[in-house]
C-alpha positions in Angstrom: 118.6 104.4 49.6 118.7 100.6 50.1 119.1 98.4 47.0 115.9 96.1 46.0 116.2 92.6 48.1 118.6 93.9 50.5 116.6 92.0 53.3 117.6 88.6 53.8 115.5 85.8 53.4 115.5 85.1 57.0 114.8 89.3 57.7 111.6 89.2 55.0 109.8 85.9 56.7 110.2 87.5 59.9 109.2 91.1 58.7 105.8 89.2 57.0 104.8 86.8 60.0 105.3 90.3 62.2 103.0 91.9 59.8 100.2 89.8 60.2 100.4 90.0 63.9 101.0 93.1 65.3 97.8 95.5 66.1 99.7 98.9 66.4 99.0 100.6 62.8 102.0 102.7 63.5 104.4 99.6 63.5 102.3 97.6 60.4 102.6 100.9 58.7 106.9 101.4 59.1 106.9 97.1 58.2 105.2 98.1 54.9 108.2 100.6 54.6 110.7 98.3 54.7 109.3 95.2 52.3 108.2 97.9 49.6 111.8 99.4 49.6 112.9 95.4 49.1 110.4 95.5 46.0 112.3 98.4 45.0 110.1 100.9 45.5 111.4 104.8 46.0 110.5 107.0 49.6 107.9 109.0 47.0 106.3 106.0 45.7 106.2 104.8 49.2 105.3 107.7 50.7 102.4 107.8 48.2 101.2 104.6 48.7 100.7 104.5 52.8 99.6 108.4 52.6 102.5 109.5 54.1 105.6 112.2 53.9 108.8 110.9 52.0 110.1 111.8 55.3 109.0 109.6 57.5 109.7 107.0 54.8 113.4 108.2 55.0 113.8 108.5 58.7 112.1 104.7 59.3 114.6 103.4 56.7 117.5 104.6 58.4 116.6 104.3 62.1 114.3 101.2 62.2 115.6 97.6 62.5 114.0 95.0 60.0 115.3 92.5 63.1 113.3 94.0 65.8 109.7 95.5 65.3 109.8 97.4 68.3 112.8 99.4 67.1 109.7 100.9 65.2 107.6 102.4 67.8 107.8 106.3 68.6 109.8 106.8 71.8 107.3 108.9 72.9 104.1 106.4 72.6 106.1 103.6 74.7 104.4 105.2 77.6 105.0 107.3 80.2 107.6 105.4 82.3 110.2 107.2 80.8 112.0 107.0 84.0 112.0 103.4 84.3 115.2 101.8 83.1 114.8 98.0 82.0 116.8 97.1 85.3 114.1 99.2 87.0 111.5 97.0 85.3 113.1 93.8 86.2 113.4 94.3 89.3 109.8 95.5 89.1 108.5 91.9 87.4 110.4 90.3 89.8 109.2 92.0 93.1 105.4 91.6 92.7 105.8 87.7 92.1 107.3 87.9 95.7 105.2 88.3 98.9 105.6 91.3 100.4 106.5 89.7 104.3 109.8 88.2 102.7 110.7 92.3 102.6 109.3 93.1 105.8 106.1 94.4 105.5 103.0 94.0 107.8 100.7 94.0 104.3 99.6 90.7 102.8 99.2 92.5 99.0 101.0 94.8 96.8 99.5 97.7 95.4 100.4 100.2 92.5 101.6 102.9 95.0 103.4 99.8 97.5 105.5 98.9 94.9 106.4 102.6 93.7 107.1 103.3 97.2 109.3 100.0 97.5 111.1 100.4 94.1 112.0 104.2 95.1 113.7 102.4 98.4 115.7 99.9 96.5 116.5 102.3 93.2 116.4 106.2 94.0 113.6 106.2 90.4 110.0 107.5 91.7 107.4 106.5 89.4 103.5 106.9 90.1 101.2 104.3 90.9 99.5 104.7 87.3 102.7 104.3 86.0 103.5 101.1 87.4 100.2 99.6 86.5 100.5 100.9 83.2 104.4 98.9 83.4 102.3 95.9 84.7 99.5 95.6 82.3 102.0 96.3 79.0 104.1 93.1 80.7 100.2 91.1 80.5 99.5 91.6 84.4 96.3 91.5 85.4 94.7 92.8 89.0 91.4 90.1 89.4 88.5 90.6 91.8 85.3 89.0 92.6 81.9 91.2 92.3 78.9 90.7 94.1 76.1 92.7 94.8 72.6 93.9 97.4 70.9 96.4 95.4 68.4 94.0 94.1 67.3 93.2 98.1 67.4 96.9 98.3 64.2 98.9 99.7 64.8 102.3 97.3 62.2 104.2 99.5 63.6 103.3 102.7 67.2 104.0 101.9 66.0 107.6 101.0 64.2 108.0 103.9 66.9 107.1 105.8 69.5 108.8 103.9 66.9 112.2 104.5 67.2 111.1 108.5 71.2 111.1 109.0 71.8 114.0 106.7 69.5 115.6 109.1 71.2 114.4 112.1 74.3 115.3 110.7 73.4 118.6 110.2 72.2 119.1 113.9 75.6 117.5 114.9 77.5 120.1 113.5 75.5 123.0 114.8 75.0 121.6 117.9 78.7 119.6 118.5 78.5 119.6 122.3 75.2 118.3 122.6 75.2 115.6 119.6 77.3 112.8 118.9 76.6 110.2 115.6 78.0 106.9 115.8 78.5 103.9 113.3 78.2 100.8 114.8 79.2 97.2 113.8 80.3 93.9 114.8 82.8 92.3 112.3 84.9 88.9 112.5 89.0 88.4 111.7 89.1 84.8 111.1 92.7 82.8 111.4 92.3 81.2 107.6 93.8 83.6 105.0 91.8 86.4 103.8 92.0 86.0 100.0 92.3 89.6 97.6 92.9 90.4 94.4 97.0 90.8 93.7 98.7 91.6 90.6 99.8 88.1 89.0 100.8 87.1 85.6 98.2 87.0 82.9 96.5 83.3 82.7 98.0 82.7 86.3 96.8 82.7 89.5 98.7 83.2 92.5 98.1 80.9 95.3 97.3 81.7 99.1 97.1 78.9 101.9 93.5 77.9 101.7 93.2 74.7 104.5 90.5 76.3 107.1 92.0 76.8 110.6 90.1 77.2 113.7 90.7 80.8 115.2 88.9 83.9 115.4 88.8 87.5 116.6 85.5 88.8 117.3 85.1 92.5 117.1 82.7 95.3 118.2 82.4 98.9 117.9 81.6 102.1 116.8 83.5 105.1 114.9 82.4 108.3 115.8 81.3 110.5 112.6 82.7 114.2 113.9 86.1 113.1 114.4 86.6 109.6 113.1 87.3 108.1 116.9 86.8 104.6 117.0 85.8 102.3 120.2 86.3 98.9 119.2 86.5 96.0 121.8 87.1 92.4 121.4 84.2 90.0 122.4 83.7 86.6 122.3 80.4 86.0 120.5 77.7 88.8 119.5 75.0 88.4 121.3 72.1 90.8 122.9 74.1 91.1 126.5 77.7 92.0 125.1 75.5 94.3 122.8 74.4 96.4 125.9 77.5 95.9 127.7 80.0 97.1 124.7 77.3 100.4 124.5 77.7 100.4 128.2 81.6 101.3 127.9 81.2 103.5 125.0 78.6 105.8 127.1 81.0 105.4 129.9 84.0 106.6 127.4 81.7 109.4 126.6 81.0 110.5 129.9 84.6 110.5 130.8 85.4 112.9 127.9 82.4 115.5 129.3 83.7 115.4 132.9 87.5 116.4 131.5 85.9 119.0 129.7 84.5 120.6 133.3 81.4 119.1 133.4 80.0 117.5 136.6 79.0 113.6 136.4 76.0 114.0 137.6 74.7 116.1 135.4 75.9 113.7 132.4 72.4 112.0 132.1 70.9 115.4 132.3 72.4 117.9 130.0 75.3 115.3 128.3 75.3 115.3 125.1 73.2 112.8 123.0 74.7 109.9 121.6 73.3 108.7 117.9 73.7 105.1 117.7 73.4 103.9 113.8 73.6 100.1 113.2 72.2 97.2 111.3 69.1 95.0 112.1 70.8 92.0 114.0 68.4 90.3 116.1 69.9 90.7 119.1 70.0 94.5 118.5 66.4 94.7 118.4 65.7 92.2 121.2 63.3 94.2 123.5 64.5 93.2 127.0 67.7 94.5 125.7 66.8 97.9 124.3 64.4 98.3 127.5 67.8 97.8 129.3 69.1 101.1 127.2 66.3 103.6 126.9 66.5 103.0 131.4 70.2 102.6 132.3 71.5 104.7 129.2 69.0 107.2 128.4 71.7 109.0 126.6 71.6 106.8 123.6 69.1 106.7 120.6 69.2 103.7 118.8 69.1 104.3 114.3 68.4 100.7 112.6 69.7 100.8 108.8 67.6 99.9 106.2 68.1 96.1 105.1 70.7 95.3 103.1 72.7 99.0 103.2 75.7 98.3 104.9 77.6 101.3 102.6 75.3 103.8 104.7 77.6 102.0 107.8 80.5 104.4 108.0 82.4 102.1 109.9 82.3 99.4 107.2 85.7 101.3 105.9 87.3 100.4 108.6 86.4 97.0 108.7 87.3 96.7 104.9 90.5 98.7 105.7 91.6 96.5 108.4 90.8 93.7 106.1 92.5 94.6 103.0 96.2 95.6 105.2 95.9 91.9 106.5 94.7 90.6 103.4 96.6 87.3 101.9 98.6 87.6 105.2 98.8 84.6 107.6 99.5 84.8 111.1 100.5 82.4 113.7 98.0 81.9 116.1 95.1 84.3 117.2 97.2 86.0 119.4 99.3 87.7 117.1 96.2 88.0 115.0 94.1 89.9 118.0 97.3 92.1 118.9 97.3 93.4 115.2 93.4 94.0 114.7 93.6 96.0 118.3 96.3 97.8 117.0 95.5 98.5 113.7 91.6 100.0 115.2 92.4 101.2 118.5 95.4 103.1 118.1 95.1 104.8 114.7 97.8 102.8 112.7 95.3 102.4 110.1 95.0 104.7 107.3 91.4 104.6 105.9 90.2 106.3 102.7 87.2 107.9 103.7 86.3 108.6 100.0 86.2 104.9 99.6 82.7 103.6 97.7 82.1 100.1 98.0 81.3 99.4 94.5 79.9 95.7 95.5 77.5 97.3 98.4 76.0 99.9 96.5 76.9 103.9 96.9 78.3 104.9 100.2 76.2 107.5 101.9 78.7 110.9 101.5 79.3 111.7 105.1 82.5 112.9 105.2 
């Protein structure tokens, strides 16, 4: 057992100022251990005083470092990325601070399971994405976002009434599949300025994305098809009542070409085809009645559903619009070429992967129709 005042003078000061700032008990507690054996004090009279075993006093006096309060945590509580050597973690703190283009990647953020995926590349170690967020927060990262909310322009009735309606139609698509088809329909915009997210970033700093506005967009329109997540999407130039008609116009005609492959004869399409549920918002130029007169006589086929206001998450295709987003997100591209080739690309030929579970926490509860 140590002799009384076998700490230095330089060891005690340091022992004291840690005492007064560190908030894990454990640690004050194995402190205490080592200034009362300086006064002293015996493992039993220690052991009585904190209300613990002589024991523990014994094995913290032997294996703890008076020069290093983290010498006296429990192995076991550092968390669970046992796996992760401090060269793993390094390279860790050093990668997120990096964009993720300079290695390559078409994705303009990291995530927990991006960087796992990365780090098991460059290292061989596979860690989970909770354990590299756990890695990140304990080194005082933080992952910020914006919140914003509808509910309180909400109509609660109407949403239920609504809700009551596509559960219904849903129902009938799946009972009758050949002769009912849902659709989500949307327009959505990919402009050339920077789409700004939420990225992991040292605490009390913000990372910075280029901000000037730049003139350049890509105008989308389309629909996603509920039964087997198909998606028709079609680059216009503005959204207007008359690309309205004519986008449905080449989504009937997509539909009709799947019946004829099927055996069906073309002229029967309009006849016995099946019906084709379109659900979208209330945009004026949706509703304009020269328009939908245009529909209900050239493409009898198609029933228009108009959303209650303000319920976008009862839009399935809003995940795909906040998937394409969030891949391009903090990314900047060239011109609106490059920028059209990769939105075509990312919803036309199923490069992008799309969590159907998603809710959109800041548009109220997604509808559950998957």
């Amino acid at each position: 057992m140590p002799i009384k005042n076998f700490l230095s003078p330089e060891e005690k000061h340091y022992l004291q100022n840690a005492l007064k700032k560190e908030d894990r008990a454990e640690v004050r507690e194995r402190i205490l251990i080592f200034l009362l054996e300086n006064d002293g004090k015996n493992y039993q009279e220690i052991a009585d005083f904190l209300g613990c075993s002589p024991r523990t006093v014994a094995y913290w006096a032997v294996h703890g470092n008076p020069n290093d309060t983290e010498s006296l945590q429990n192995e076991t509580r550092k968390g669970n990325h046992h796996k992760a050597t401090p060269e793993y973690i390094e390279l860790l703190l050093k990668i997120v601070d990096i964009e993720p283009s300079t290695f390559g990647y078409e994705f303009g953020r990291w995530t927990g399971k991006r960087l796992s995926e990365n780090l098991e590349k460059e290292t061989g170690i596979k860690l989970s994405k909770s354990q590299i967020q756990r890695i990140l927060k304990k080194n005082k990262y933080v992952y910020i976002w914006s919140k914003y909310s509808l509910e309180d322009k909400q109509d609660p009735e109407k949403r239920e009434l609504f809700k009551e309606k596509i559960e219904e139609y849903i129902r009938l698509s799946k009972e009758r599949e050949n002769d009912l088809q849902i659709w989500f329909w949307d327009e959505c915009g990919f402009s050339l300025r920077v789409i700004r997210r939420r990225l992991w970033t040292k605490k009390g700093k913000r990372k910075t994305v280029k901000g000037q506005r730049r003139r350049g967009r890509v105008n989308m329109m389309g629909g996603l098809r509920y039964s087997d997540k198909k998606r028709v999407c079609y680059v216009i130039k503005k959204g207007d009542s008359m690309t309205f008609y004519e986008q449905l116009k080449k989504l009937n005609e997509e539909i009709k070409k799947e019946w004829i492959e099927k055996g069906n004869k073309e002229e029967d399409f309009e006849k016995i085809g099946p019906k084709i549920v379109i659900i979208l918002d209330n945009a004026s130029f949706h509703k304009k009645k020269e328009i939908i007169e245009k529909i209900e006589k050239e493409l009898p086929n198609i029933i228009l559903e108009y959303l209650p206001p303000y319920s976008p998450d009862y839009n399935l295709i809003e995940l795909v619009w906040h998937s394409a987003k969030e891949y391009i997100a903090n990314r900047e591209f060239k011109n609106v070429e490059e920028l059209e080739t990769t939105i075509k690309r990312l919803l036309n030929e199923n490069q992008l992967e799309i969590n159907w579970s998603k809710k959109f926490k800041n548009k109220g509860n997604l509808i559950n129709v998957t």
